[in-house]
N, C-alpha and C positions, 0 to 999 in steps of 0.2 A: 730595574732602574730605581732609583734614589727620585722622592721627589720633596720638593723646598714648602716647609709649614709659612711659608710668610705674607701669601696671598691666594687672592683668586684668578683664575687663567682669563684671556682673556673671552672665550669662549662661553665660560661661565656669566661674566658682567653682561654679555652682549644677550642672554638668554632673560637673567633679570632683568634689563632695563626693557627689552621687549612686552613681557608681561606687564610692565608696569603702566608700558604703552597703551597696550591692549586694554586696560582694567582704568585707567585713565578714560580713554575715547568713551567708555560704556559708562561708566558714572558723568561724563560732560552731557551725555544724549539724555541721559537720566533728569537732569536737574534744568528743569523751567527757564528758560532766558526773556529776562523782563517783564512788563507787562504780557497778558493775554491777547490777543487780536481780537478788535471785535467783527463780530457774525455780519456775515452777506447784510443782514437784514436793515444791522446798523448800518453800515457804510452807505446803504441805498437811502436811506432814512438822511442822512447827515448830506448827502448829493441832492436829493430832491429838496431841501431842505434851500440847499445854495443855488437851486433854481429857482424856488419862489423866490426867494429873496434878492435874486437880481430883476426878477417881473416887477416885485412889489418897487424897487427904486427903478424902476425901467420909467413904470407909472408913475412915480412923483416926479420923474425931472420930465416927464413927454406934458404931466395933467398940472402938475405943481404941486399937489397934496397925495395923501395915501388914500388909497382904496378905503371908502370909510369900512368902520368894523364893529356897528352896527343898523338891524336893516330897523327904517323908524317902522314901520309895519309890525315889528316884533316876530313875523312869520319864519325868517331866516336865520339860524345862529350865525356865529363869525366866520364860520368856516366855510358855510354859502354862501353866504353873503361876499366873501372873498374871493370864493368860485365864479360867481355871479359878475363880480367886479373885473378878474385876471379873463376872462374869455369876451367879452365883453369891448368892441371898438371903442378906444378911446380917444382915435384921432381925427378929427375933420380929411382927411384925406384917405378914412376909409380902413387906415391897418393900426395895428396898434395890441390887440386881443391876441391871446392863443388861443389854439383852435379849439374849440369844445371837443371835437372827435377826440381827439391827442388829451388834452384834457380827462375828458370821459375816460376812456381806454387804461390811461396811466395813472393819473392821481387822484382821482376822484371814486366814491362810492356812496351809495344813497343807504347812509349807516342806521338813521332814524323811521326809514321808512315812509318819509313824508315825500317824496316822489322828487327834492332837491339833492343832487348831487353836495357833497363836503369832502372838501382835502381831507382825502387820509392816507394816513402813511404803510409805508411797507410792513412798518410792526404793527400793525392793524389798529393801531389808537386815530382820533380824529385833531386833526392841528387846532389850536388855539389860536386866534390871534388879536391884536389890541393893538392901538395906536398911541403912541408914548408920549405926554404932556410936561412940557417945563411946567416951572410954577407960578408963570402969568395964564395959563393954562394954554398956549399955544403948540401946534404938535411941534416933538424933537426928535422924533424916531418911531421905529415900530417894538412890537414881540411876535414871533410865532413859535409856539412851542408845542414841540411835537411830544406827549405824553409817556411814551418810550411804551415797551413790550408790555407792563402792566394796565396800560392802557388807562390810567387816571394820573390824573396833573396831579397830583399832593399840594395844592395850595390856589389863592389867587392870581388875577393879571391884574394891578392896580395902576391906572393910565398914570400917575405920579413915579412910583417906587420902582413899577415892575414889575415880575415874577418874585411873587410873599409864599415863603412856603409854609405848611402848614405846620403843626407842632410836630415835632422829632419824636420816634417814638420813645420808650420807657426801655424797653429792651437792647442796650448796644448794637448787639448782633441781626438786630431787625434791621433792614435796610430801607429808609425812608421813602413814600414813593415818589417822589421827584428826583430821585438818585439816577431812573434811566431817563429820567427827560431829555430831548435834544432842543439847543436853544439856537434859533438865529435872531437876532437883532441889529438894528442900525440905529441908532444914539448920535444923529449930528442934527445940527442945529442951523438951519442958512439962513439965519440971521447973524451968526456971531464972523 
């Protein structure tokens, strides 16, 4: 038989376009889509995180002010002191606290060894926290800032400005350590 130089059968194209399939699917599985996910650790970190922070306004709108942050005793950092304050009945009819047990159990560990519980987080760092001042100094919000995995805040909590970070390192490629902080905050004002 005679056969025609002027193409490919179709049996051939149907052969290539499959490989191409094939070699396609295995380079798309190959190449990263989007951001990274992040780790159980965070996600529990960023959830606990939105539970203090509806206790902490649970208590400004039951008390009218925030749990203060800190203890005049100086014995307690802000993080027990906060402890101290979220478990703690704030209502004349008796309810108002979470329960220390659930507390204890979940979000709390006695990191200093000084025999008081402090929020700490699922990345094992200890929460931060401060109550946030307009600039007739009355409060306008809170910070709680959870340290992330390195477990150091890289800067201050200044009741004006906020979270100040600390200076940037010298090295690009160094990663700042405020970079894994997780931040919750409420920034309103009811006065305005």
């Amino acid at each position: 038989m005679f056969r025609s130089a002027r193409g490919f059968t179709l049996k051939e194209l149907l052969i290539v376009v499959g490989m191409i399939g094939i070699l396609d699917c295995g380079l798309l599985l190959a190449i990263p889509r989007g951001k990274p996910r992040p780790s159980y650790e965070v996600i529990s970190a960023r959830q606990w995180m939105s539970s203090f922070r509806y206790h902490i306004e649970r208590y400004h709108s039951e008390v009218g002010s925030y749990p203060p942050d800190t203890d005049p005793s100086g014995k307690m950092s802000s993080s027990e002191f906060l402890y101290k304050h979220l478990c703690t009945t704030w209502r004349p009819d008796g309810r108002g606290g979470l329960h220390p047990a659930i507390m204890t159990a979940v979000y709390s560990n006695d990191v200093n060894g000084n025999g008081l519980p402090e929020l700490t987080s699922p990345l094992g760092g200890v929460y931060e926290y401060k109550i946030l001042l307009d600039a007739n100094g009355k409060p306008r919000g809170f910070l709680l800032v959870d340290p992330g995995p390195d477990h150091k805040l890289g800067g201050t909590i200044d009741p004006v400005k906020g979270f100040v970070p600390g200076p940037k390192p010298a090295n690009p490629e160094v990663k700042a350590d405020y970079a894994d902080n997780i931040f919750s905050t409420d920034n309103h004002n009811d006065d305005e």
